[in-house]
C-alpha positions in Angstrom: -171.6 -135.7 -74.4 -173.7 -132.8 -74.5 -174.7 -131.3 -77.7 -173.8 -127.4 -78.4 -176.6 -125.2 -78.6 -176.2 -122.4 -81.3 -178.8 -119.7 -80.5 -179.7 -116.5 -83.1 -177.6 -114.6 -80.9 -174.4 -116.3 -81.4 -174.9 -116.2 -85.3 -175.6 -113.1 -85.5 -171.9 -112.7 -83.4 -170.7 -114.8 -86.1 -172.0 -112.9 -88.8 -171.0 -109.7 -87.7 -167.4 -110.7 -86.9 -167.2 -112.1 -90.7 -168.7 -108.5 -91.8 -166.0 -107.1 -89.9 -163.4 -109.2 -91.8 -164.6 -108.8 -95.1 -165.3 -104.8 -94.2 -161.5 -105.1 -92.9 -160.3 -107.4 -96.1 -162.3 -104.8 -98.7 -160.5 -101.9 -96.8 -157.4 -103.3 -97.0 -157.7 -104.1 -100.6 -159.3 -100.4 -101.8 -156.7 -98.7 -99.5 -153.7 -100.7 -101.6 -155.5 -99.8 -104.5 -155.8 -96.2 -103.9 -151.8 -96.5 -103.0 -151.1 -98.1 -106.1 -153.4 -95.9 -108.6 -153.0 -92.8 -106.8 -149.6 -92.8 -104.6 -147.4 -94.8 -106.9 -149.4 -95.3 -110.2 -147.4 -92.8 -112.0 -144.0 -94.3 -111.3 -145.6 -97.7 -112.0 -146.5 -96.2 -115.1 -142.9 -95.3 -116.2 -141.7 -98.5 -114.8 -143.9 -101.2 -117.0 -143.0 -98.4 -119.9 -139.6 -98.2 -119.6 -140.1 -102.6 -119.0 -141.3 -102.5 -122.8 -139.3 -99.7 -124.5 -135.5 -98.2 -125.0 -135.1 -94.6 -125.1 -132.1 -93.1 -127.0 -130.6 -89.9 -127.1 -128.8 -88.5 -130.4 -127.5 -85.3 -131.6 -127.8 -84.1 -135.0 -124.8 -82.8 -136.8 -123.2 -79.7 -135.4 -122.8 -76.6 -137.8 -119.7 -76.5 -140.2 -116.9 -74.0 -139.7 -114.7 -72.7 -142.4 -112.5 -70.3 -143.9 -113.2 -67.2 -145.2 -113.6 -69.0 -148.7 -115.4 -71.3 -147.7 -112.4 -74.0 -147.1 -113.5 -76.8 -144.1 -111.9 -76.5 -141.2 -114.6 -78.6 -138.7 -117.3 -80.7 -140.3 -119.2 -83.2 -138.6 -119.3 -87.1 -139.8 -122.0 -89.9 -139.4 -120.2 -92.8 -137.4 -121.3 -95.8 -135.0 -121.7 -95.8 -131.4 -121.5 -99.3 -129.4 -124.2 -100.1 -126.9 -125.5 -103.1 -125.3 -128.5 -104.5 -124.4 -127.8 -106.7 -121.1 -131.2 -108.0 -120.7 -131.4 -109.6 -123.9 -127.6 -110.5 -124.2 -128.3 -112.7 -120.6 -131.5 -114.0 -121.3 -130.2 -115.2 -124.8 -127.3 -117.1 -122.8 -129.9 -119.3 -120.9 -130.0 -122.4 -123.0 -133.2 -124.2 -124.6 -133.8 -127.7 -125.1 -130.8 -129.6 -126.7 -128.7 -126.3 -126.7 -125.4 -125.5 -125.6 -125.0 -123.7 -122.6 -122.9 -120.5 -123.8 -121.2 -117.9 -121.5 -122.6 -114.9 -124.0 -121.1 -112.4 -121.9 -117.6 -114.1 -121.6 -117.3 -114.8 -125.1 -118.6 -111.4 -126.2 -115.7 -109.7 -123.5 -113.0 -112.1 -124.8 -113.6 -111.6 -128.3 -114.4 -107.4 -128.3 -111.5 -106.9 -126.0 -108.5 -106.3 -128.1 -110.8 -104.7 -130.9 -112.6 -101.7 -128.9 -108.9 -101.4 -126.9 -110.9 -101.9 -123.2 -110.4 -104.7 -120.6 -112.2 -107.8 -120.8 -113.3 -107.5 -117.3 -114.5 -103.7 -117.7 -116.7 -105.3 -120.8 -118.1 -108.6 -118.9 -118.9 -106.2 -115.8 -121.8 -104.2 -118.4 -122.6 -106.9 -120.0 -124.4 -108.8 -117.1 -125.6 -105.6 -115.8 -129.4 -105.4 -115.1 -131.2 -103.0 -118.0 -131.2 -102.5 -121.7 -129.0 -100.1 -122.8 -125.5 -99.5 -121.7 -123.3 -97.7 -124.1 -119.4 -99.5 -124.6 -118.0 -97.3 -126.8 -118.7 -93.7 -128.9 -118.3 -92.6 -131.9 -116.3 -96.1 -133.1 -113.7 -95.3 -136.3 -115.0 -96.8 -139.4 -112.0 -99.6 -139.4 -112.7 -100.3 -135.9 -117.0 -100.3 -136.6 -116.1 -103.0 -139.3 -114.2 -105.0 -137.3 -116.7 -104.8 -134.0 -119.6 -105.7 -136.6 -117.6 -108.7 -137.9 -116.8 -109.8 -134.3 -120.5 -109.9 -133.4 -121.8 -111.6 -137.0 -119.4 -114.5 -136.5 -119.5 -115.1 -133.0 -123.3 -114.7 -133.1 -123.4 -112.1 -129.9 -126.9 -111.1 -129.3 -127.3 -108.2 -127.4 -125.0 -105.7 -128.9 -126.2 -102.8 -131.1 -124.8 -99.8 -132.9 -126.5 -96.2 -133.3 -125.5 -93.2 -136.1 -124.2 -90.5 -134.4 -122.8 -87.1 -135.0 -118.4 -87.0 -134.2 -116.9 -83.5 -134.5 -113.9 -83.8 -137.3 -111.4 -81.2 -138.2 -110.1 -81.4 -141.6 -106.8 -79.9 -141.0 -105.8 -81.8 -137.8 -103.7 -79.2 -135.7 -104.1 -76.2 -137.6 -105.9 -73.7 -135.7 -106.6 -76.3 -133.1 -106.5 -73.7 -130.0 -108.8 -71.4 -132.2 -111.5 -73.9 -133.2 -111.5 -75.7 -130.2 -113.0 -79.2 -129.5 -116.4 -80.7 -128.7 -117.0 -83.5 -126.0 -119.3 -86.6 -126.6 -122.0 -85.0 -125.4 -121.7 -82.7 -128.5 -120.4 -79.8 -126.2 -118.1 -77.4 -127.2 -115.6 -77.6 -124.6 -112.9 -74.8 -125.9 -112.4 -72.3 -128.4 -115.1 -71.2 -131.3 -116.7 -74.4 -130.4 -117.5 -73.0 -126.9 -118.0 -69.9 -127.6 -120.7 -70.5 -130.4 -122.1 -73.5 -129.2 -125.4 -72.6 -129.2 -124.6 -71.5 -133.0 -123.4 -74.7 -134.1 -124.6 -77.4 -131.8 -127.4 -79.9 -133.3 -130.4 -81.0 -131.9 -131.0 -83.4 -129.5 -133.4 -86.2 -130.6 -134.7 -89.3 -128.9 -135.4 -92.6 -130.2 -137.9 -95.2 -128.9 -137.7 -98.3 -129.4 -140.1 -101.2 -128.6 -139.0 -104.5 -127.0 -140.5 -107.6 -126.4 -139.4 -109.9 -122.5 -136.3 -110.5 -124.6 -135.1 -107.0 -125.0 -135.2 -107.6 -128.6 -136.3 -104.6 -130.9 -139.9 -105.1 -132.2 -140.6 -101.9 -133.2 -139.0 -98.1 -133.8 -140.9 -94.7 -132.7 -138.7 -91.4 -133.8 -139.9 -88.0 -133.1 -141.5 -86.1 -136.2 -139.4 -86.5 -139.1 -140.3 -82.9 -140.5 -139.4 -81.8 -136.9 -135.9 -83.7 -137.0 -135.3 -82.4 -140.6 -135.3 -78.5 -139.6 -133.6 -79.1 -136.5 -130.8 -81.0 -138.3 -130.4 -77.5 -140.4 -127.7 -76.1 -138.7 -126.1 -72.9 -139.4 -122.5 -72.8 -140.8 -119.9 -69.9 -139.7 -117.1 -68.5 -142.0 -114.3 -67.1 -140.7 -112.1 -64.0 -141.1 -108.8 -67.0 -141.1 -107.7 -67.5 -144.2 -106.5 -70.7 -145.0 -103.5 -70.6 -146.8 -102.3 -67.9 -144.7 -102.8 -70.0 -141.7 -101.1 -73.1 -143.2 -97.9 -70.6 -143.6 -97.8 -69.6 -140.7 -98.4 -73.1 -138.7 -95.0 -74.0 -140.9 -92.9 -71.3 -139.4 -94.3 -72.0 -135.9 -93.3 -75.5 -136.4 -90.1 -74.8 -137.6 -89.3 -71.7 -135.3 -90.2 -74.7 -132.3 -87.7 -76.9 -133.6 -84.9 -74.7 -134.6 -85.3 -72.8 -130.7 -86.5 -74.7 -129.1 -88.9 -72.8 -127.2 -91.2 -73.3 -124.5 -94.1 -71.6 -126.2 -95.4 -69.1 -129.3 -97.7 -67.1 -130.7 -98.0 -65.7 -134.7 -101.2 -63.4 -135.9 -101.8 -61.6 -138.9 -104.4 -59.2 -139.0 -105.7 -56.7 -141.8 -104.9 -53.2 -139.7 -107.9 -51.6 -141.4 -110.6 -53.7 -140.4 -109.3 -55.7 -137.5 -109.9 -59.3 -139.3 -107.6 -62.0 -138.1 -106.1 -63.4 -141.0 -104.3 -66.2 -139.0 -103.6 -66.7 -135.6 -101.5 -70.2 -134.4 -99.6 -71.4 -130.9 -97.6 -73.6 -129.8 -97.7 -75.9 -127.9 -100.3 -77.0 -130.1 -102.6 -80.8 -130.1 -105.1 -82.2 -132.7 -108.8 -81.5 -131.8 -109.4 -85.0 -133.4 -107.8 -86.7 -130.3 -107.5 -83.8 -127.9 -108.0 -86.0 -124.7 -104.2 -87.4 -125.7 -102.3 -83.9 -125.3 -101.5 -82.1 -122.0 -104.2 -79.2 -121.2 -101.3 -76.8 -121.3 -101.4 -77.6 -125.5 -105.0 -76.0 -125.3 -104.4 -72.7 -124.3 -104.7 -70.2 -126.9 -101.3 -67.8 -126.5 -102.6 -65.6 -129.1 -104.9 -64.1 -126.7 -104.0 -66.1 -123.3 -100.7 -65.2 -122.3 -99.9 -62.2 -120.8 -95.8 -61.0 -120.8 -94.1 -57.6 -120.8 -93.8 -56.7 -124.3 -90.5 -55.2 -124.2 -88.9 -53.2 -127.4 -92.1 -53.6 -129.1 -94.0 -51.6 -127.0 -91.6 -48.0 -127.9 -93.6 -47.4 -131.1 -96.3 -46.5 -129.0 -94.5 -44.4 -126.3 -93.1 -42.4 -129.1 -96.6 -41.7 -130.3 -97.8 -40.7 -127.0 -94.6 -38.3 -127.1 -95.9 -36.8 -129.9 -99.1 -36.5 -129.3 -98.0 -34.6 -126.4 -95.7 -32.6 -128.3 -93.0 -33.6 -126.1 -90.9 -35.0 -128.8 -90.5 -34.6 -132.8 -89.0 -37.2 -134.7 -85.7 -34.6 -135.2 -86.0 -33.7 -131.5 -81.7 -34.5 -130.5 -81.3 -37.0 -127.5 -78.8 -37.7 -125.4 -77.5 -40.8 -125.2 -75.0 -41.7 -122.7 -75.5 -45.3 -123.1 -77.1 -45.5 -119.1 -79.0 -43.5 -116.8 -79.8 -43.8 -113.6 -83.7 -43.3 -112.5 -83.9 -42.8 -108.7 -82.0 -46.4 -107.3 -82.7 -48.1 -110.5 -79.8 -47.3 -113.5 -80.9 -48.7 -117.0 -78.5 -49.4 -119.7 -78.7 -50.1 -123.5 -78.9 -53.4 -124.9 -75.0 -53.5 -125.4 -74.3 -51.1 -122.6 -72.7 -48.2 -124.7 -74.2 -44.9 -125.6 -74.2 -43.0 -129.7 -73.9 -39.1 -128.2 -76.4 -36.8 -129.9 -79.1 -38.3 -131.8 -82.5 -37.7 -132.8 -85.7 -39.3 -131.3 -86.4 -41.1 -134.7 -82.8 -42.9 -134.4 -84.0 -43.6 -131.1 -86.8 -46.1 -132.3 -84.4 -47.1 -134.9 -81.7 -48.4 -132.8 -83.9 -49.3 -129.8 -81.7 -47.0 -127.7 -83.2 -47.7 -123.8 -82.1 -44.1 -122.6 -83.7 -42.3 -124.9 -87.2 -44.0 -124.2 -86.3 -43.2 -120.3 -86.0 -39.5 -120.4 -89.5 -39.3 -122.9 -91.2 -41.3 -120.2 -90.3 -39.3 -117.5 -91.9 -36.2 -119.7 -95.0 -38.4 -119.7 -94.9 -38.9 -116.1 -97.3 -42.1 -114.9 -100.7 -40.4 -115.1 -100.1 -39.6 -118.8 -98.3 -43.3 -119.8 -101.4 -44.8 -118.0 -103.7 -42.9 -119.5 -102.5 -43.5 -122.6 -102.0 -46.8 -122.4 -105.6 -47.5 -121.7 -106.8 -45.3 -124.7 -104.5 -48.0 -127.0 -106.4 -50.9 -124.9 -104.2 -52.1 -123.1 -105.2 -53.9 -119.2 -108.5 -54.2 -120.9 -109.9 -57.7 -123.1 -110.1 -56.8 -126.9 -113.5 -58.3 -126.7 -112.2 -61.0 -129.8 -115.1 -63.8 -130.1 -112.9 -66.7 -128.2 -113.1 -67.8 -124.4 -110.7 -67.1 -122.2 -108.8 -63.9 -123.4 -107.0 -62.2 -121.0 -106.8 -58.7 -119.7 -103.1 -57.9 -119.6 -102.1 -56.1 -116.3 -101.5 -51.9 -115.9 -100.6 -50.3 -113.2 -102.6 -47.4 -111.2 -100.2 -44.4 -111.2 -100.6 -43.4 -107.8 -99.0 -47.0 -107.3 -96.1 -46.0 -109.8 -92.9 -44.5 -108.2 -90.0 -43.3 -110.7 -88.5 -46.3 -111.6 -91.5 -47.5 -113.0 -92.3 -44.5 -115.2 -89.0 -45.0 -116.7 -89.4 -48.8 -117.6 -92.8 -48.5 -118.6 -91.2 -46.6 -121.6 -89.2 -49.6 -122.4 -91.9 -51.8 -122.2 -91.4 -53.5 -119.0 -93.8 -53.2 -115.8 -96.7 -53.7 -118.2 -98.3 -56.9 -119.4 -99.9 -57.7 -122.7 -101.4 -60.4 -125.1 -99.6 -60.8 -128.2 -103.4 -59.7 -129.6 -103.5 -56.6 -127.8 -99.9 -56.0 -129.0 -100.6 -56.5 -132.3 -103.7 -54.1 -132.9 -102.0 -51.5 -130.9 -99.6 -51.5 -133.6 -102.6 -51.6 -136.6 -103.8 -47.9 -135.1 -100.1 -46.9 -136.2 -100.2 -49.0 -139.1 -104.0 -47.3 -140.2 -103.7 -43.7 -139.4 -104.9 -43.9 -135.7 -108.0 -45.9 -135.6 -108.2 -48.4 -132.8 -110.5 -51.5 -134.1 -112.0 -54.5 -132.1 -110.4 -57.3 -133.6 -112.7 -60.2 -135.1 -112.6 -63.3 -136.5 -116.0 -64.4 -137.3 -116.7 -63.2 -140.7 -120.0 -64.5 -141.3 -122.9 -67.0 -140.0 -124.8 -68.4 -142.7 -128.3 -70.0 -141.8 -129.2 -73.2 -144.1 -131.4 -71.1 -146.6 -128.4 -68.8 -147.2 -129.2 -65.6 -145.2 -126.2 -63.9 -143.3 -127.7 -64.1 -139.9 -124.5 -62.6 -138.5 -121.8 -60.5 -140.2 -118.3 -59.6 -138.5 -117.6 -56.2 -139.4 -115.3 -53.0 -139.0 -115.7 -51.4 -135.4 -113.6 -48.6 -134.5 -113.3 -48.4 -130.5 -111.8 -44.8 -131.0 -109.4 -42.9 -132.5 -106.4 -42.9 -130.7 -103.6 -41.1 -132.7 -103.4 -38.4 -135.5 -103.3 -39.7 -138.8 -100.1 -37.4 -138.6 -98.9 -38.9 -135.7 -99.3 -42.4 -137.4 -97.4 -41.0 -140.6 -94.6 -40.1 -138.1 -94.2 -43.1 -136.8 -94.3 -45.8 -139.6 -91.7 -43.3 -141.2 -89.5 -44.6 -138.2 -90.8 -48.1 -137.6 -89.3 -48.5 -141.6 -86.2 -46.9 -140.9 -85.7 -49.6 -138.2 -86.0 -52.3 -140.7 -84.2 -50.6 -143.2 -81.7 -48.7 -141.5 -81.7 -50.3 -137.5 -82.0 -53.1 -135.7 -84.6 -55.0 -137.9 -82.7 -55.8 -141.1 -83.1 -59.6 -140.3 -87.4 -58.3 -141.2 -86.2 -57.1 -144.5 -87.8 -58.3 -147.8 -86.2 -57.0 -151.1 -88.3 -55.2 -153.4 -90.8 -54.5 -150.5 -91.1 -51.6 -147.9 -91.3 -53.0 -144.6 -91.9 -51.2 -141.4 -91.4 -53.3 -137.7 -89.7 -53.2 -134.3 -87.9 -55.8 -132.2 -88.6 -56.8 -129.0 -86.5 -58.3 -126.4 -88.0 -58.4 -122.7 -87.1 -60.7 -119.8 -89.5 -63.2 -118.9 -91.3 -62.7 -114.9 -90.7 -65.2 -112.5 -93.3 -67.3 -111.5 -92.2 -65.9 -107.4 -91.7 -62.6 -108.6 -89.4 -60.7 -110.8 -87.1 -62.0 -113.9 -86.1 -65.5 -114.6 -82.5 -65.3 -115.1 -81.5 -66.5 -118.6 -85.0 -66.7 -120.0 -86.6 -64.0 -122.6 -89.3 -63.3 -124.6 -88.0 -62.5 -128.0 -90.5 -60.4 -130.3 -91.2 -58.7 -133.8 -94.2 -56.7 -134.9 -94.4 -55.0 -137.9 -96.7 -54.2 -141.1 -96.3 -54.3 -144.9 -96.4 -52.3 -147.5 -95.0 -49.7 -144.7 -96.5 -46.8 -147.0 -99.9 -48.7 -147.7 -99.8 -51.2 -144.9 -102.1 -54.6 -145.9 -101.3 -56.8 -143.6 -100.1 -56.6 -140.0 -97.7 -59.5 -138.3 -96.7 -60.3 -134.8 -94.6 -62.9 -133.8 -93.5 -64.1 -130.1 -91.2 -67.0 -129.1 -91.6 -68.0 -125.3 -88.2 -68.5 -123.7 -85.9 -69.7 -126.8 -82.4 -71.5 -126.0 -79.3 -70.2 -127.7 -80.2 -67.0 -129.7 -82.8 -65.2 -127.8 -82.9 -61.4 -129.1 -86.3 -60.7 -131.3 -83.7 -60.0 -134.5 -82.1 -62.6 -134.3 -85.2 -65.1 -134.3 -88.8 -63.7 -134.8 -87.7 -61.3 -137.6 -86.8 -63.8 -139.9 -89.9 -65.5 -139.5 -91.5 -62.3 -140.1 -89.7 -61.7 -143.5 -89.9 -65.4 -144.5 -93.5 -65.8 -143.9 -95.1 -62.9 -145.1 -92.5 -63.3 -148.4 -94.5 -66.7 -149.1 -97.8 -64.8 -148.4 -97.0 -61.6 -150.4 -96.3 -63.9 -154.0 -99.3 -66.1 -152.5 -101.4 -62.8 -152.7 -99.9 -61.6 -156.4 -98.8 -58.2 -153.7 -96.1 -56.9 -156.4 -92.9 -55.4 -155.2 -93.1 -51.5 -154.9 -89.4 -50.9 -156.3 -87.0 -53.3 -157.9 -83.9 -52.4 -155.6 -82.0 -55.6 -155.0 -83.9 -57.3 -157.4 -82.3 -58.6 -160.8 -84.5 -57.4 -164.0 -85.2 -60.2 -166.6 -83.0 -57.9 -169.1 -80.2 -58.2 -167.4 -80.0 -61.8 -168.5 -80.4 -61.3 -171.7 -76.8 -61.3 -174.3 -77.0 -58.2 -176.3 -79.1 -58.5 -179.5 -81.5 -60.9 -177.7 -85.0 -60.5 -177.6 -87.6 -60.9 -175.0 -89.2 -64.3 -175.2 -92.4 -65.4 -173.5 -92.2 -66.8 -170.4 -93.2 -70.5 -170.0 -95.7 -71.7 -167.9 -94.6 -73.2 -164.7 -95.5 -77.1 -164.3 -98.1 -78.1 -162.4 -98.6 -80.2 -159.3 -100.3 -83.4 -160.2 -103.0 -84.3 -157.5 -102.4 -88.5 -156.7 -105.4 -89.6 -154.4 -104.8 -87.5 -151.2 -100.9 -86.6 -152.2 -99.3 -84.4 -154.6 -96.6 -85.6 -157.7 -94.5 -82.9 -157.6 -92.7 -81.5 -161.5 -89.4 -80.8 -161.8 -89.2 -76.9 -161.6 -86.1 -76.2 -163.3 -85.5 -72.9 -164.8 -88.4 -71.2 -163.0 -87.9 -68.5 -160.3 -88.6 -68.8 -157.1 -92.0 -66.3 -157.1 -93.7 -68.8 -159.9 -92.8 -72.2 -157.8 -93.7 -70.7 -154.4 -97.4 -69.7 -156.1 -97.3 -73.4 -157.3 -96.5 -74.9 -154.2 -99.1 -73.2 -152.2 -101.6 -74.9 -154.7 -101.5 -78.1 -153.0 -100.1 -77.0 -149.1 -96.4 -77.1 -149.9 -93.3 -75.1 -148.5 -90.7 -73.7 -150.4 -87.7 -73.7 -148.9 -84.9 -71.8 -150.8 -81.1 -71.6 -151.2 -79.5 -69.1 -153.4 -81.3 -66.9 -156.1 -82.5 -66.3 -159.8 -83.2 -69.7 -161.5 -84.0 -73.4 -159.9 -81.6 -75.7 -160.7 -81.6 -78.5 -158.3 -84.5 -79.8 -156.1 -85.1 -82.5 -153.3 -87.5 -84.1 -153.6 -86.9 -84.9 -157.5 -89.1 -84.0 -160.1 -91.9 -87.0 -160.7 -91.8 -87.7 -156.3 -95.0 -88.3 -155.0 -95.4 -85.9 -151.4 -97.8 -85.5 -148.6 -99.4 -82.2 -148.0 -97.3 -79.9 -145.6 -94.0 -81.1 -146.9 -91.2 -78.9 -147.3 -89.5 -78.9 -151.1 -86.3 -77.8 -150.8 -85.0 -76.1 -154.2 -81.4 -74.5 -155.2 -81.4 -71.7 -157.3 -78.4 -69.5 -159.4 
């Protein structure tokens, strides 16, 4: 066989075609490089970081709201949030030498199942997820965090963590729940003041970075600055114009109004008619914050400022002002009252049907006579009943701090043909908001100023400055201060003369109207059967402090405003008036402390009424007998309790007995003669 000859020529072929590899190879290799350094280096960066660390998002506590004095209504609480790590729970589960092979994620799913109230197969599918934090549950109860932590000690779980965070907590469960609103997990405030001063009250948002070793396990903690985290954990707290005590009165008589009506819906607001502060403001349906995700949406809605209905009687006070504004009427001007009349195609009758002859215009606020309001609309005419109306507010937002206020509905008078002039009078063909309502009224109630309503009194930042201060705004003057005078001289007659009696509170001068309007059907319309039944009034009537509406959605059985949102008028502002030391003006129909006295005896001093004894979070209540009703009602509201009387002068008999340990809220019924 012939040797192969290798001449120069073919190595230098050879070496040059090995050049050419290596050149291709070195290529090939600078080119990845320049992909992986330049292309992708950055997200291989973040990869082989997040590979060694945990990154945690937290929020600081949100801002506290509270009453005007400074009562809590919405804190914010320290409490443990559940994650897992799934990386280190699954490579823990992989035994070593001479160790039992343990199903970590079974166990940990069997035994957390029944305690975090989630299916063992929703927990074993995170648990062998791939990554390092997964959360399992928020904001864990304290109970339920001490059961979860004694789960995982004696089971040995590995894996499963817990994290301090922020939960929103409202310190009087349901009261005021569609005015403060709620917060989501996120530390959002999803409804009321919580929405609309979110970025008031919501904390900061800090991260956490944790260090972990191929395990998953922690090695080592890396927090944002701590004098950073320190100011933004300084949140700002906001008081409010709602007085607490007030509020808690008026919840009561919403609750009991519901149950004694049973109505589909209300609304109660107190406001101070010379400033436009909301005192109280509640409706029902209501829900607690605390657990809001349990209670129909529906419960949410704030009818204070939400719902929109024809006001009905209510709405006359302010016709007749408009009337004599015009000079179109005085209150002595006679009226005719034929008990119908007949507009156009439409007739409209009185309540009852029947007329009273010859009476004057202030006797037709008094008795709510329909007629009469008809033939002092159809002075107005539309253009001057719309015009009006607008200048009072209505068809227009108040411009109240809380979402979701409505704007009530007005017609345009070109739109308006007879019929409608004539039952605008009598408060029908118009929509309102029981707030809208109610501070019409307070221009009546305060000499003719029309105020934006508030209910933010104050925001205080965490050294103490007043960042924000609600105040007194006057959006114009609508009336006279004659005018005004007119009118609350007939808005009392009606209480103590007409239709509102039920409103009356002895000693006291009261000045009000009823209301009584059919509800619209949903197609169009009235709803047969179904009403709105209403009272709005103020008190004293000659130096009016506080203003009151009240609104029951659709009650069964009695339905007329009289009959059932006048007496929770004159009950609930009688509790608030002795609350408030707001002496009687006269004594008529009340019995003087002489009279009780046999001739020849002297005046002694009054004894001290007993005191509620505070018992952990409850109340021992004393045996009040021999006291008046005035002295235990000021007593009761001491630790949240109701009064609820039968009979007058001196208590005698009370259930529950003297020495009975109560709850706050509950009712104390006492009999007095």
């Amino acid at each position: 066989m012939k040797k192969e000859k290798f001449t120069l020529a073919d190595s230098r072929k050879r070496l040059t075609v090995l050049s050419g590899l290596v050149l291709v190879l070195f290529l090939a290799v600078a080119i990845k490089l320049l992909y992986i350094q330049v292309i992708i280096g950055t997200d291989l960066g973040k990869r082989a970081v997040t590979q060694v660390t945990n990154k945690i998002r937290r929020h600081t506590p949100r801002g506290r709201i509270v009453d005007r004095n400074g009562e809590e209504l919405a804190v914010s609480i320290m409490v443990h949030s559940l994650y897992v790590n799934p990386d280190e729970m699954n490579k823990s589960a992989k035994p070593g030498k001479n160790q039992e092979i343990r199903d970590i994620p079974r166990i940990a799913a069997q035994k957390l199942a029944p305690v975090l109230n989630i299916s063992e197969a929703s927990l074993y599918e995170d648990f062998t997820l791939k990554g390092q934090f997964v959360w399992i549950k928020r904001m864990l109860d304290p109970k339920d965090y001490e059961k979860v932590a004694r789960v995982i000690k004696e089971n040995k779980l590995p894996g499963l963590h817990f994290i301090s965070e922020s939960k929103r907590y409202y310190t009087k469960k349901s009261m005021a729940a569609q005015v403060l609103g709620f917060v989501g997990t996120d530390d959002s405030g999803l409804s009321g003041l919580e929405l609309a001063l979110d970025s008031i009250l919501k904390g900061a948002e800090t991260r956490q970075t944790k260090m972990v070793d191929a395990m998953g396990r922690t090695i080592a903690d890396r927090n944002t600055d701590p004098d950073e985290t320190k100011e933004k954990t300084m949140v700002a707290t906001v008081y409010l114009t709602i007085d607490n005590k007030m509020q808690f009165v008026i919840e009561d008589a919403l609750d009991d109004a519901m149950r004694r009506t049973n109505a589909a819906g209300a609304a109660v607001l107190i406001m101070d008619p010379h400033t436009g502060a909301v005192l109280a403001m509640g409706s029902r349906p209501t829900f607690d914050p605390n657990n809001f995700g349990e209670y129909p949406a529906t419960s949410w809605l704030n009818r204070a400022i939400s719902m929109i209905y024809e006001p009905g009687s209510v709405f006359k006070p302010i016709v007749g002002t408009m009337g004599l504004s015009e000079g179109l009427i005085t209150p002595d001007t006679p009226i005719n009252d034929l008990g119908s009349i007949r507009i156009a195609d439409r007739v409209i009758s009185n309540w009852d049907g029947s007329g009273m002859g010859m009476i004057k215009f202030e006797d037709v606020i008094k008795y709510s006579v329909n007629t009469g309001m008809v033939q002092l609309g159809m002075k107005l005419g539309a253009k001057r009943e719309i015009e009006w109306a607008k200048k009072y507010g209505f068809g227009t937002a108040t411009g109240i701090e809380l979402p979701s206020e409505e704007d009530g509905i007005l017609y345009d008078p070109k739109d308006m043909y007879e019929p409608d002039i004539a039952t605008l009078a009598i408060g029908q063909g118009i929509a309102v908001t029981p707030l809208q309502e109610l501070r019409a009224i307070c221009a009546i109630a305060n000499g003719g100023e029309l105020l934006k309503p508030y209910i933010i009194d104050r925001v205080v930042a965490p050294n103490g400055e007043v960042i924000r201060r609600g105040k007194k705004q006057v959006v114009r003057n609508v009336i006279t201060p004659e005018v005004a005078a007119q009118m609350r001289t007939m808005m009392e007659k009606v209480v103590s003369e007409g239709g509102g009696k039920t409103a009356r509170i002895q000693g006291y001068r009261i000045a009000g109207k009823t209301g009584t309007a059919q509800k619209i059907a949903e197609g169009g319309g009235y709803a047969p059967g179904k009403y709105i039944a209403s009272f709005v009034g103020f008190v004293p009537a000659d130096k009016p402090q506080y203003a009151m509406l009240v609104m029951l959605d659709t009650p069964r059985g009695a339905f007329y405003g009289s009959q059932v949102s006048a007496p929770i008028f004159r009950d609930t502002l009688q509790q608030i008036l002795v609350a408030k030391g707001i002496q009687p003006g006269n004594s008529e129909g009340l019995p003087s402390f002489e009279a009780h006295l046999k001739p020849g005896q002297k005046e002694k001093p009054l004894a001290a009424v007993p005191s509620l004894k505070p018992k952990g979070d409850n109340w021992v209540v004393p045996d009040f007998s021999g006291f008046d009703a005035r002295a235990i009602t000021r007593e009761l509201q001491k630790g949240q309790l109701t009064l609820e009387p039968y009979g007058s002068g001196k208590a005698y008999k009370q259930r529950p007995a003297g020495g009975t340990e109560v709850e706050p809220g509950t009712k104390i019924e006492i009999w007095f003669k």
